[in-house]
NUDOMI-475716 format. One record per residue (C-alpha): residue number from 1; residue in three letters; chain; z, x, y. Coordinates in steps of 0.05 Angstrom, whole numbers. Each point is the difference from the previous one (the first is absolute). Example, Ala and Ser with C-alpha at 12.3 -4.5 7.8 and 13.67 -1.06 7.14 Angstrom:
<nodes>
<node><resi>1</resi><resn>ALA</resn><chain>A</chain><c3>156</c3><c1>246</c1><c2>-90</c2></node>
<node><resi>2</resi><resn>SER</resn><chain>A</chain><c3>-13</c3><c1>27</c1><c2>69</c2></node>
</nodes>
This chain:
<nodes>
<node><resi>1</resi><resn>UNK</resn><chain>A</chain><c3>0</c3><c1>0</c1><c2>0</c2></node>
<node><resi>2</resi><resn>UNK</resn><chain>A</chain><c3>-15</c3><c1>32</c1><c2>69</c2></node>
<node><resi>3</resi><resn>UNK</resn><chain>A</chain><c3>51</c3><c1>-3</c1><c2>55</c2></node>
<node><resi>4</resi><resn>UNK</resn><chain>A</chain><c3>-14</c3><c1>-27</c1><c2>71</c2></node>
<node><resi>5</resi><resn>UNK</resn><chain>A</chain><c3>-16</c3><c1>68</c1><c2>16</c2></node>
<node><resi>6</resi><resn>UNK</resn><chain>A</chain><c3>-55</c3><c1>17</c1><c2>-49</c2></node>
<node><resi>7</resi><resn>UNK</resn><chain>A</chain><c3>-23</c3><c1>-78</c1><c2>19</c2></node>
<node><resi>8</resi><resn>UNK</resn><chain>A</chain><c3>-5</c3><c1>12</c1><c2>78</c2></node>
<node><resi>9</resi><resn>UNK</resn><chain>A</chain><c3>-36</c3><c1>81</c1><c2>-9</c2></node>
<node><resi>10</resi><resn>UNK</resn><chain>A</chain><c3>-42</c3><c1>-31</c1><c2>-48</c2></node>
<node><resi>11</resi><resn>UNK</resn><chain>A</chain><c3>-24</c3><c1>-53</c1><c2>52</c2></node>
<node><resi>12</resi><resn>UNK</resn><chain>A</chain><c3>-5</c3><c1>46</c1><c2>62</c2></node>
<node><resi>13</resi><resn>UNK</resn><chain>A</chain><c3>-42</c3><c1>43</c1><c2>-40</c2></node>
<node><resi>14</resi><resn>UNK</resn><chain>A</chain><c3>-50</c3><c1>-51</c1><c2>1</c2></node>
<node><resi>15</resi><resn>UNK</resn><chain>A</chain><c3>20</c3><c1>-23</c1><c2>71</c2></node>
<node><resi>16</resi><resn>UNK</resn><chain>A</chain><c3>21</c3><c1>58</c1><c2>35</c2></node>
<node><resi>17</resi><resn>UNK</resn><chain>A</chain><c3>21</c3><c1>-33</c1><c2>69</c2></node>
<node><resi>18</resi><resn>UNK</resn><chain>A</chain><c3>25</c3><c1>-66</c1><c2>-28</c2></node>
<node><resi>19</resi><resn>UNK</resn><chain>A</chain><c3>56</c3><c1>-13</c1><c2>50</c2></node>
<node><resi>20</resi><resn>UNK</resn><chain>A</chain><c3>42</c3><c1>-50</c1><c2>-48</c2></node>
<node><resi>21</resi><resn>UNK</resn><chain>A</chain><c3>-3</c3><c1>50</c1><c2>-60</c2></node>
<node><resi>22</resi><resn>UNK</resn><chain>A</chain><c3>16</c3><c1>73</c1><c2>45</c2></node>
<node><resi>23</resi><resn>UNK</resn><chain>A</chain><c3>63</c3><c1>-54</c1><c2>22</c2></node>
<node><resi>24</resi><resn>UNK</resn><chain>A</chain><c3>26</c3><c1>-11</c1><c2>-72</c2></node>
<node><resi>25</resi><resn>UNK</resn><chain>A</chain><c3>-11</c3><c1>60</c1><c2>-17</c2></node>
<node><resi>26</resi><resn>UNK</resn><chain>A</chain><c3>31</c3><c1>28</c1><c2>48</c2></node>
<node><resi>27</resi><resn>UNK</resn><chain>A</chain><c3>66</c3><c1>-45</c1><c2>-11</c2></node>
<node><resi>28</resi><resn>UNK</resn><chain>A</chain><c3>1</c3><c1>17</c1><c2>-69</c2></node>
<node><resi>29</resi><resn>UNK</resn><chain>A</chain><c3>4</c3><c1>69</c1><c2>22</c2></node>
<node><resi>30</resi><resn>UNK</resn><chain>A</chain><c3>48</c3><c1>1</c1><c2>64</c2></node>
<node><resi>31</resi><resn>UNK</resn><chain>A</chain><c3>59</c3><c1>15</c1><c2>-41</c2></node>
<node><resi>32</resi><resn>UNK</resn><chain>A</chain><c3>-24</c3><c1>51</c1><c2>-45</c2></node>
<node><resi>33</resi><resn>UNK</resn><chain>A</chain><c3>-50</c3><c1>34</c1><c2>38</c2></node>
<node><resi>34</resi><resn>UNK</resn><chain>A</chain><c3>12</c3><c1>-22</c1><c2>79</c2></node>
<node><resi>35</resi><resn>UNK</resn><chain>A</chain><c3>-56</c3><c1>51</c1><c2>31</c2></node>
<node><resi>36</resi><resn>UNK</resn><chain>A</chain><c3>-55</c3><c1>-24</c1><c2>-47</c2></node>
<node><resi>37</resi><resn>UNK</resn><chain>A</chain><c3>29</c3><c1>-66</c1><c2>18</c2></node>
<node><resi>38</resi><resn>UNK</resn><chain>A</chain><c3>-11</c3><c1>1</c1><c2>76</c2></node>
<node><resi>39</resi><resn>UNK</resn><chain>A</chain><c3>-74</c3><c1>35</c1><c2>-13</c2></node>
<node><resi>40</resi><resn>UNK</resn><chain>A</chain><c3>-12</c3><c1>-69</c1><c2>-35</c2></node>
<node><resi>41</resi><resn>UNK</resn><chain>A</chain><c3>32</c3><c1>-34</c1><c2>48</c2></node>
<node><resi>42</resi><resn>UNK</resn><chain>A</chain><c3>-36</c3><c1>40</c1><c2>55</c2></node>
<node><resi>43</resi><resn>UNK</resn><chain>A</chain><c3>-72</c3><c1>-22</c1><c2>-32</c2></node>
<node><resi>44</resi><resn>UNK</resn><chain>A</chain><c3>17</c3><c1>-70</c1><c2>-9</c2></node>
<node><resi>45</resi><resn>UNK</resn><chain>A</chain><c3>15</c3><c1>-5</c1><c2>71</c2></node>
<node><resi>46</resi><resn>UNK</resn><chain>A</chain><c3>-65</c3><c1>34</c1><c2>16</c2></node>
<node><resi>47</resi><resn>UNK</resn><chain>A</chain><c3>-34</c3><c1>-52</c1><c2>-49</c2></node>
<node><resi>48</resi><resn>UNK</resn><chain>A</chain><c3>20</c3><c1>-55</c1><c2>44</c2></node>
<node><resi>49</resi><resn>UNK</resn><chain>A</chain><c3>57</c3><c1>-28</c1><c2>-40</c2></node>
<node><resi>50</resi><resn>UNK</resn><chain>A</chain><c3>24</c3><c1>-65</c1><c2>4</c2></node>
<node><resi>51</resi><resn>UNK</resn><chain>A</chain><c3>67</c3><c1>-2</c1><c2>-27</c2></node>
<node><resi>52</resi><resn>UNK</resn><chain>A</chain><c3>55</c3><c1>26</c1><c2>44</c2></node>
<node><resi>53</resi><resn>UNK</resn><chain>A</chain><c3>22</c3><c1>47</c1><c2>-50</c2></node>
<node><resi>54</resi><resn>UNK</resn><chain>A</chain><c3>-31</c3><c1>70</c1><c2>5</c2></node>
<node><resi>55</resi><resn>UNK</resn><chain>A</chain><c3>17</c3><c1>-1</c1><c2>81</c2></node>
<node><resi>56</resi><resn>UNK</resn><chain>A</chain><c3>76</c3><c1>-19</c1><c2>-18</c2></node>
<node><resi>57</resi><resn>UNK</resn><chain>A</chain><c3>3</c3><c1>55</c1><c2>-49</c2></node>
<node><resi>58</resi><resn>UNK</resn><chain>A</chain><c3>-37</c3><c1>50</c1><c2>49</c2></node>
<node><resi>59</resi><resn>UNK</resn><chain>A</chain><c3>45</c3><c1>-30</c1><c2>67</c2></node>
<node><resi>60</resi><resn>UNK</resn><chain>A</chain><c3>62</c3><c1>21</c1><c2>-32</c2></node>
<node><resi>61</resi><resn>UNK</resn><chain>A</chain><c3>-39</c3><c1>77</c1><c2>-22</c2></node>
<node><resi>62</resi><resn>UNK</resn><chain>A</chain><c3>-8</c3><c1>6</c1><c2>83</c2></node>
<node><resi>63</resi><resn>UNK</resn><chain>A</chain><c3>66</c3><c1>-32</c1><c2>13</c2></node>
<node><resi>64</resi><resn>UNK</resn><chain>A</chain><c3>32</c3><c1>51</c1><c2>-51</c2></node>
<node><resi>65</resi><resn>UNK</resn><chain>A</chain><c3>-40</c3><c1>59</c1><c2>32</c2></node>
<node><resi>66</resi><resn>UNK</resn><chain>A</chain><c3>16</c3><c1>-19</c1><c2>71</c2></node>
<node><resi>67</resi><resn>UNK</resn><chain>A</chain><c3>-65</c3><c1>-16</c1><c2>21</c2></node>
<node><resi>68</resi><resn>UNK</resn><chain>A</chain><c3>13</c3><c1>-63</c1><c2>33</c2></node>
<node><resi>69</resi><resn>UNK</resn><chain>A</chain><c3>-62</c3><c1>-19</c1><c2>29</c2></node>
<node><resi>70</resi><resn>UNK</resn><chain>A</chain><c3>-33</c3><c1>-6</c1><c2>-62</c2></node>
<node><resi>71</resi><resn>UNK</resn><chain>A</chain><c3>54</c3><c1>-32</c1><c2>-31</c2></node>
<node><resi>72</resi><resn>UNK</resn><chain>A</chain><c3>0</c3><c1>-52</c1><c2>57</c2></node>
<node><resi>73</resi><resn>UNK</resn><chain>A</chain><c3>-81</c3><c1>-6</c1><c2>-17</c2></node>
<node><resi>74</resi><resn>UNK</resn><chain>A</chain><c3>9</c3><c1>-16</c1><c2>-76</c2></node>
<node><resi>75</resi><resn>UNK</resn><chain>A</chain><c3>54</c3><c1>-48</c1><c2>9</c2></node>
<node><resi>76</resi><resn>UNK</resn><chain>A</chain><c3>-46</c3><c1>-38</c1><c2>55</c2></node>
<node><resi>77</resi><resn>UNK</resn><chain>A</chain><c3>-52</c3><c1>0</c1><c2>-47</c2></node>
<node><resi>78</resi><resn>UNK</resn><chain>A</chain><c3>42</c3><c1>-21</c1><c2>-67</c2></node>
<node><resi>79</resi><resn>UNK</resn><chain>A</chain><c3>38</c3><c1>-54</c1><c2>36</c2></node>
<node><resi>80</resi><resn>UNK</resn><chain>A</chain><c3>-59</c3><c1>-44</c1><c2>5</c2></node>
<node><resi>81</resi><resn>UNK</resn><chain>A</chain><c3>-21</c3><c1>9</c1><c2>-67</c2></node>
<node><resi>82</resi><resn>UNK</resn><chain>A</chain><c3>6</c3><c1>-42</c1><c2>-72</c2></node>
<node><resi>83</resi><resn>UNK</resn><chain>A</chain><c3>58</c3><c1>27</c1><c2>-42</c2></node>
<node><resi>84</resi><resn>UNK</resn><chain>A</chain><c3>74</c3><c1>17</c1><c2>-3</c2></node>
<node><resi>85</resi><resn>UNK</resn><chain>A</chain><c3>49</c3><c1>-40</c1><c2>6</c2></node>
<node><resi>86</resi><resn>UNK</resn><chain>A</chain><c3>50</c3><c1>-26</c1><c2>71</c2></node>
<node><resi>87</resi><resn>UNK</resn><chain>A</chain><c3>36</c3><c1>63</c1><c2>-20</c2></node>
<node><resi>88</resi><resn>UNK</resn><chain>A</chain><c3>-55</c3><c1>51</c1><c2>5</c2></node>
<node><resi>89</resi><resn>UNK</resn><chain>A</chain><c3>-24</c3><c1>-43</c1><c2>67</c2></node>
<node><resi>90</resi><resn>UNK</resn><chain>A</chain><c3>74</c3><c1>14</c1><c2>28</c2></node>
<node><resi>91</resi><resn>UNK</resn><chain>A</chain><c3>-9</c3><c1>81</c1><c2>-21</c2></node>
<node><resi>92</resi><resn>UNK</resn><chain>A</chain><c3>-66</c3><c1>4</c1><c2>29</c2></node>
<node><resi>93</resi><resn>UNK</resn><chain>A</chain><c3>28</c3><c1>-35</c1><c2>68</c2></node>
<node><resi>94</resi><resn>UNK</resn><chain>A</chain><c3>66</c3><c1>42</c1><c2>-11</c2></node>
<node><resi>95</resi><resn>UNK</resn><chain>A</chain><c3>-45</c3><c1>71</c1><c2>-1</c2></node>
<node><resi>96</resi><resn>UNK</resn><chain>A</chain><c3>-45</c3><c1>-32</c1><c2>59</c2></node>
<node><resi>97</resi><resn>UNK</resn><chain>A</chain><c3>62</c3><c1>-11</c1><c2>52</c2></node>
<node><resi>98</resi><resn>UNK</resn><chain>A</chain><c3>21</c3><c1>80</c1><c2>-30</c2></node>
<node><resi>99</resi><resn>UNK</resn><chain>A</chain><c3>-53</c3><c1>30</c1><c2>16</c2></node>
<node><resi>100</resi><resn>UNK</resn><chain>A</chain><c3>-11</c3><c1>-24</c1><c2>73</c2></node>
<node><resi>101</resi><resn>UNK</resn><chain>A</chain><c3>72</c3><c1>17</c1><c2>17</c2></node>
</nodes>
């Protein structure tokens, strides 16, 4: 049986810039492997992505490296995208106010 993994590399091998696949793969990965994470992360976002996800995921890398400004960006652009729940909404508007203080 393959893993979610072998699942999403399988498909981006056959759709290289797929925004929704470099996404979960890039979840599956965030814990295990965070810098090959935010690379897929990073690609999904230049894909076009829909889902809020990959700019929450890179917001917080900015906010974590002190680079506020793009931190503020990502948030703007995850908070009015599909996904997440009131909780990651509340984060994103947490790391927003942050990073223009």
């Amino acid at each position: 049986m393959k893993t979610a993994l072998q699942l999403y590399n399988d498909g981006l091998a056959r759709y290289p810039d797929g925004p929704d696949l470099l996404t979960f793969r890039g979840i599956a990965r965030a814990q295990a492997e965070p810098e090959p994470a935010l690379g897929d992360f990073s690609k999904a976002v230049a894909a076009g992505a829909a889902s809020m996800w990959p700019y929450y995921f890179l917001a917080w890398d900015a906010f974590e490296r002190r680079d506020y400004l793009r931190a503020w960006q990502l948030c703007l652009q995850a908070i009015g995208r599909p996904g997440g729940s009131e909780r990651e909404l509340a984060q994103l508007h947490e790391l927003l106010g942050i990073a223009l203080a």
